[in-house]
Structures are given as C-alpha cells and as structure tokens.
C-alpha positions in Angstrom: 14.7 -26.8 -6.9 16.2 -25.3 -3.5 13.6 -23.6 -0.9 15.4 -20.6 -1.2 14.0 -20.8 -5.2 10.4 -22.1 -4.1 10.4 -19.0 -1.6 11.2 -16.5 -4.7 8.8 -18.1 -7.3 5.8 -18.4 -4.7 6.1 -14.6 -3.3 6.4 -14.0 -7.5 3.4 -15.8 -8.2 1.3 -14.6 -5.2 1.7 -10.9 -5.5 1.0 -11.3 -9.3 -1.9 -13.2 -8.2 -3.1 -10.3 -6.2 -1.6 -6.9 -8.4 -3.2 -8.1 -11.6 -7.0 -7.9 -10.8 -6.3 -4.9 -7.9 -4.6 -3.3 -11.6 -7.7 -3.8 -13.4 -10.3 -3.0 -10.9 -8.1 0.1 -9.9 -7.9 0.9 -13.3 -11.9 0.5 -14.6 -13.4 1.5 -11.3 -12.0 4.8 -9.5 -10.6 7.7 -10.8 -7.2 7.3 -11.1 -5.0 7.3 -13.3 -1.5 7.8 -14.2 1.1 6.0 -11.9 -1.1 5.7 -9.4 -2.8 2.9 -10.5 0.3 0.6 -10.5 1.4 2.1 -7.7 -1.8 1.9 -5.9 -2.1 -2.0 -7.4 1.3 -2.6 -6.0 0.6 -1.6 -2.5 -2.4 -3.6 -2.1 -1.1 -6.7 -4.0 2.5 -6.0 -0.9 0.0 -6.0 1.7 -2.3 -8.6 0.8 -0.5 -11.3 -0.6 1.1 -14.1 1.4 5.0 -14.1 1.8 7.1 -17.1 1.8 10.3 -18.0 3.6 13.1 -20.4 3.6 14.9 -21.1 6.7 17.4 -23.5 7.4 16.9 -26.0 10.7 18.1 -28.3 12.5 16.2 -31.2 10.1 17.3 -29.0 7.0 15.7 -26.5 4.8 11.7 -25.5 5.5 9.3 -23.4 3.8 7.3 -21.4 5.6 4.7 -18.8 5.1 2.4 -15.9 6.9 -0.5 -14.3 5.7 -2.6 -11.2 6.8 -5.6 -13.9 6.4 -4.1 -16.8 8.6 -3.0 -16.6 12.1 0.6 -17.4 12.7 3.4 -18.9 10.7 2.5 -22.2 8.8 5.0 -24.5 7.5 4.6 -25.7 3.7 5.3 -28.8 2.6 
C-alpha cells in the first residue's frame, strides 16, 4: 500500500473516529436537531481529528502527521 493510500485511509479512519461519538452526543445531549447535528459532528470531528500527509523526500516517501493535541509535525513510521 503507497503513503499516498495510508494518508487517505488514516485521515478516513480518524475523523470517523472523532464524528461518530461527537454524532451521538450531539444528537442525545443538546437541542439540536435537523442537519445541524451532522453538520455540527462534522465540524468538530475536521477540527479535532489528526491529519496525515504523504510527502515525497529525498530518502523516498514519509508519512507525517499534526494534531491540535501535539506540538509540531511528527513523522509516522
């Protein structure tokens, strides 16, 4: 699997990791409803999940990721 795919499947699985429970807890604790409980969910899940990148280098292809909880870039491996 390329980085480029790893980069995709991790942001996927992060913000789903995030926007699933912010959907529910949206949903059974404020008054909201409508599409502004996705939309809400959605928002918080963009803002608080970690985002992954591919980049190509001089040693080849790296993963890398940032997140509102961690200071600076951090390269996965």
């Amino acid at each position: 699997m390329s980085k480029q795919t790893k980069a995709f499947v991790y942001n996927f699985i992060s913000f789903a990791a995030f926007f699933l429970p912010f959907y529910y807890l949206i949903q059974k604790y404020t008054g909201l409803t409508g599409y502004f409980i996705p939309i809400t969910a959605f928002v918080v899940a963009t803002l608080l999940a970690p985002k992954y990148q591919a980049v190509k280098t001089q040693e080849g292809e790296k993963l890398f990721v940032k997140w509102i909880f961690s200071k600076g870039v951090k390269e996965v491996k």
